[in-house]
Each structure stands twice: as C-alpha cells, then as structure tokens.
C-alpha positions as CSV (number, residue, x, y, z in Angstrom):
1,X,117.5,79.7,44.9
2,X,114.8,78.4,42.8
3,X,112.6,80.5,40.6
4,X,109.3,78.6,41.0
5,X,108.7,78.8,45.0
6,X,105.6,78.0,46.8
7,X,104.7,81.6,47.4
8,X,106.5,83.7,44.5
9,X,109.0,83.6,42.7
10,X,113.2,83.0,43.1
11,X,114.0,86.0,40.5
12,X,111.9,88.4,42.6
13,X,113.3,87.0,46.2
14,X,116.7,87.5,44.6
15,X,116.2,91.0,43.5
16,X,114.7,91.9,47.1
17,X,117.4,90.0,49.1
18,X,120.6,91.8,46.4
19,X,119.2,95.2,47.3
20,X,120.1,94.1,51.2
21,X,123.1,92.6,51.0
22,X,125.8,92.1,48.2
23,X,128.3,89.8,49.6
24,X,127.0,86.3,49.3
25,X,126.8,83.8,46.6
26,X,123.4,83.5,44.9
27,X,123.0,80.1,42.7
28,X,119.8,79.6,40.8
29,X,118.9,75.6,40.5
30,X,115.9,75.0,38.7
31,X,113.5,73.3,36.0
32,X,112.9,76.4,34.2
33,X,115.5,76.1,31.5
34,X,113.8,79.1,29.1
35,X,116.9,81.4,28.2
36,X,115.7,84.9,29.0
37,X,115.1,83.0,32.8
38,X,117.9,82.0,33.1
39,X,119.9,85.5,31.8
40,X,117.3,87.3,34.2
41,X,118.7,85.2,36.9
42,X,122.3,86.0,36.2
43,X,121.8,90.2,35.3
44,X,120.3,90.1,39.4
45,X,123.8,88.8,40.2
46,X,123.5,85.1,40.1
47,X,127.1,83.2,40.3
48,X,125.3,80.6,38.3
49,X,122.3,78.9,37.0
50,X,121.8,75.3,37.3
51,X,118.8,73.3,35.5
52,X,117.6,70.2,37.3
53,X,118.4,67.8,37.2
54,X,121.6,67.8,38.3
55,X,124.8,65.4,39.5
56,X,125.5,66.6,42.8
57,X,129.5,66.6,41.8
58,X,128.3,69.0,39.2
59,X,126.8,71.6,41.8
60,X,130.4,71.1,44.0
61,X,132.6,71.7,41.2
62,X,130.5,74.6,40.4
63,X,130.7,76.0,44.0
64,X,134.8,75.4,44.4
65,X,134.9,77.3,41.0
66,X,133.5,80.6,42.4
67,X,134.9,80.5,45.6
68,X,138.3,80.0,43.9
69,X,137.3,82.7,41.5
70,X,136.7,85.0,44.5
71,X,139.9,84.2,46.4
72,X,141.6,85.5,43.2
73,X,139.8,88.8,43.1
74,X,141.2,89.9,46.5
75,X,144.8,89.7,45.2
76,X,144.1,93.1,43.9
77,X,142.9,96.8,45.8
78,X,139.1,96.7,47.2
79,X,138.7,99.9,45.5
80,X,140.3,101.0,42.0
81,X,139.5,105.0,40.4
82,X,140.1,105.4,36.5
83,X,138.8,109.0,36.7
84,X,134.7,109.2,37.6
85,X,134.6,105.5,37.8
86,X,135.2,103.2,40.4
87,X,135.2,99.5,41.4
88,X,134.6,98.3,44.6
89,X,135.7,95.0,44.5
90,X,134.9,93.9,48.2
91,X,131.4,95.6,47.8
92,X,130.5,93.7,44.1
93,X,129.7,97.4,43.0
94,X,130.9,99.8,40.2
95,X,130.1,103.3,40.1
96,X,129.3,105.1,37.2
97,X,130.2,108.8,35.7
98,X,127.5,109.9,37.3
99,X,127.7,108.7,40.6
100,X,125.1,105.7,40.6
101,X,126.2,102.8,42.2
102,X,125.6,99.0,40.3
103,X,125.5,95.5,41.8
104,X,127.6,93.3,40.0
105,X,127.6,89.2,39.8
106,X,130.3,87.2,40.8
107,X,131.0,85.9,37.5
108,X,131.5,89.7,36.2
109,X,133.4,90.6,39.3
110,X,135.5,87.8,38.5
111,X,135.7,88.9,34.4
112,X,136.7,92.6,35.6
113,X,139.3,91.2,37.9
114,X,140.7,88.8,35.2
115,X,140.6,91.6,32.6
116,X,142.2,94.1,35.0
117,X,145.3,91.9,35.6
118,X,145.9,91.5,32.0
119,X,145.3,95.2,31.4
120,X,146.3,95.9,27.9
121,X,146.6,92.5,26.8
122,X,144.1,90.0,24.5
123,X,142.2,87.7,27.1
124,X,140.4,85.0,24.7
125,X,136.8,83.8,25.7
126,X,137.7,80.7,26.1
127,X,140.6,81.5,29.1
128,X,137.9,83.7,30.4
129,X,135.5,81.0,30.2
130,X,138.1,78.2,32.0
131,X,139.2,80.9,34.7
132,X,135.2,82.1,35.5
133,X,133.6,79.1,34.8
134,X,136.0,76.2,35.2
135,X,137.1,73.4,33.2
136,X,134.2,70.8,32.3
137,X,132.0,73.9,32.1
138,X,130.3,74.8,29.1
139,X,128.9,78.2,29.0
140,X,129.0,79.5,24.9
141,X,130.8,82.8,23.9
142,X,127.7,84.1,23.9
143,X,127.1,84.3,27.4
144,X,130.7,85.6,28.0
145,X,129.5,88.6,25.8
146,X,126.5,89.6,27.8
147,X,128.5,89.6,30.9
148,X,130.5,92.2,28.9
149,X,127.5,94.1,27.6
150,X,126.8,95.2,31.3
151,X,130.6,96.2,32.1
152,X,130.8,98.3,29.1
153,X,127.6,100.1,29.5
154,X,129.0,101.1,33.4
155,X,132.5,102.1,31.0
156,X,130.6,104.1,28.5
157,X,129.2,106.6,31.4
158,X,132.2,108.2,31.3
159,X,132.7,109.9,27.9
160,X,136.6,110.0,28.7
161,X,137.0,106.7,28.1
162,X,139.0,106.1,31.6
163,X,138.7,102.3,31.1
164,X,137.4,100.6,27.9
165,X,136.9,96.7,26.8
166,X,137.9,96.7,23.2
167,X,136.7,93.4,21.2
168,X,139.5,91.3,19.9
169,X,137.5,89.8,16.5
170,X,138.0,86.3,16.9
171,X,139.6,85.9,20.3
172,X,138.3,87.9,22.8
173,X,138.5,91.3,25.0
174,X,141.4,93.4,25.6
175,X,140.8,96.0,29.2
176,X,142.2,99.6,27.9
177,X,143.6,101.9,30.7
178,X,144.0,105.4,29.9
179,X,147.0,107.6,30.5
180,X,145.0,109.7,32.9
181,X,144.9,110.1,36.3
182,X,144.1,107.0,38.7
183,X,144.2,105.5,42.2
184,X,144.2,102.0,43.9
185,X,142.8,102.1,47.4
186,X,142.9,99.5,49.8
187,X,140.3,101.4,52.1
188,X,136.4,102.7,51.6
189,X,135.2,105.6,49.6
C-alpha cells in the first residue's frame, strides 16, 4: 500500500480495508519517510513500512520474514484466556477486560507469540528484533518499545494483572503469567 494514492490516501484505505478483514499482510512502500507516518502506518496493522526507494531483494527478504514469523505463531493454540483477556491468534485480535475486541499487526502478533513461548523468561530487544524483523534488518529499540506500548495497554485492562510485560532495564521484556486460572483453546470463542 502506499500512502500518497491518486484519490486519497494509503493510511485511510488501510484503516477501511482492516476493519473488513484481518487476515492478510498489509506492507506500506512509500516516499513519505516522516516518522509519525510511518508509526501511523504500523499502529493500523502494517507488517512493515518500506521507504522508496528500495532493492527489490530488500522487499523479498522482508516478505519471507513475516511469512516465517507467521508460520511460527501457529505452533501454539488459536485462542489463549489469562482470566478476562484473550488472544486470538488466528483472528490478529486481543480482547480486553472489558470485552472490546483490538486488531493487532503482524509484527505484534509475532512479539506476543515470541514472548508467550518464553513466558517467564528475559527476551532481549535485539532477539526480538532478529526473530520479528530478521537479520539485515534494522529497526531501533525504539520501535520494539512502541509495539509494546500497545500490548501493555490491552494487559493493563485487567486490573488482575492475568498477563503482564515487565521491562528488563537494559535487555528487554520478560511475559508474566499469573497463577490464576487459564485456558488454551484450539477452537472459536
């Protein structure tokens, strides 16, 4: 998708075309290399944003790294409970304390999942940068943090602290299970 289209603009077609369906890829190329663009691009759910120009290898390295990122994520349940929350992996969706349902990106799907399998356990931004992003991929810690703004705010919906990302000064995240109660499904809610 690009953001500066003939008649409107990518960000906008994105939002429009996320609210319809959740289960594809979404890519940004474009000129516009302004930073709040390009994190408006990714908080609709973009994989990725590419500047142009760009080497076409880049754009096919880029593309085998998500879909090897999503072939990992369906090693574990479509749908995990830690008391009012839930994650539906198969759907890209979380649902909060309260109920709502929220669209997430492949790239934070892929951070959950990574963070899930090494429940309990320091995960450094730079393995989560190599396993999301890829080697020969340069995103800055930075933009691993945003991506973990968003999943804590879904977290911090439920007061009971279910699930928690605590910050590892230094290194990087560490996923927090509680004791209570919870379910893996392999089905729908």
């Amino acid at each position: 998708m690009d953001i500066g289209l003939p008649d409107g603009d990518g960000l906008t077609l994105a939002k429009r075309l996320r609210a319809i369906r959740k289960d594809f890829y979404l890519i940004f190329l474009s000129a516009q290399n302004d930073p709040e663009t390009r994190v408006q691009g990714l908080e609709i759910g973009g994989e990725d944003y590419i500047t142009k120009p760009f080497a076409l290898k880049e754009l096919t390295l880029r593309l085998q790294r998500i879909l090897k990122v999503s072939e990992k994520v369906n090693d574990l349940p479509s749908i995990i409970r830690h008391g009012d929350l839930v994650i539906k992996f198969n759907d890209y969706e979380l649902i909060d304390y309260s109920g709502n349902v929220i669209t997430i990106s492949q790239k934070e799907r892929g951070i959950l999942h990574l963070l899930y399998q090494k429940k309990n356990q320091a995960v450094s931004r730079d393995q989560i940068i190599e396993e999301i992003w890829g080697e020969g991929a340069y995103p800055s810690n930075r933009t691993v943090d945003n991506y973990i703004v968003k999943l804590r705010r879904w977290m911090d919906t439920d007061l009971n602290k279910p699930l928690d990302i605590k910050s590892i000064r230094g290194l990087g995240y560490k996923l927090v299970i509680s004791k209570n109660k919870s379910e893996e499904m392999h089905g729908t809610i």
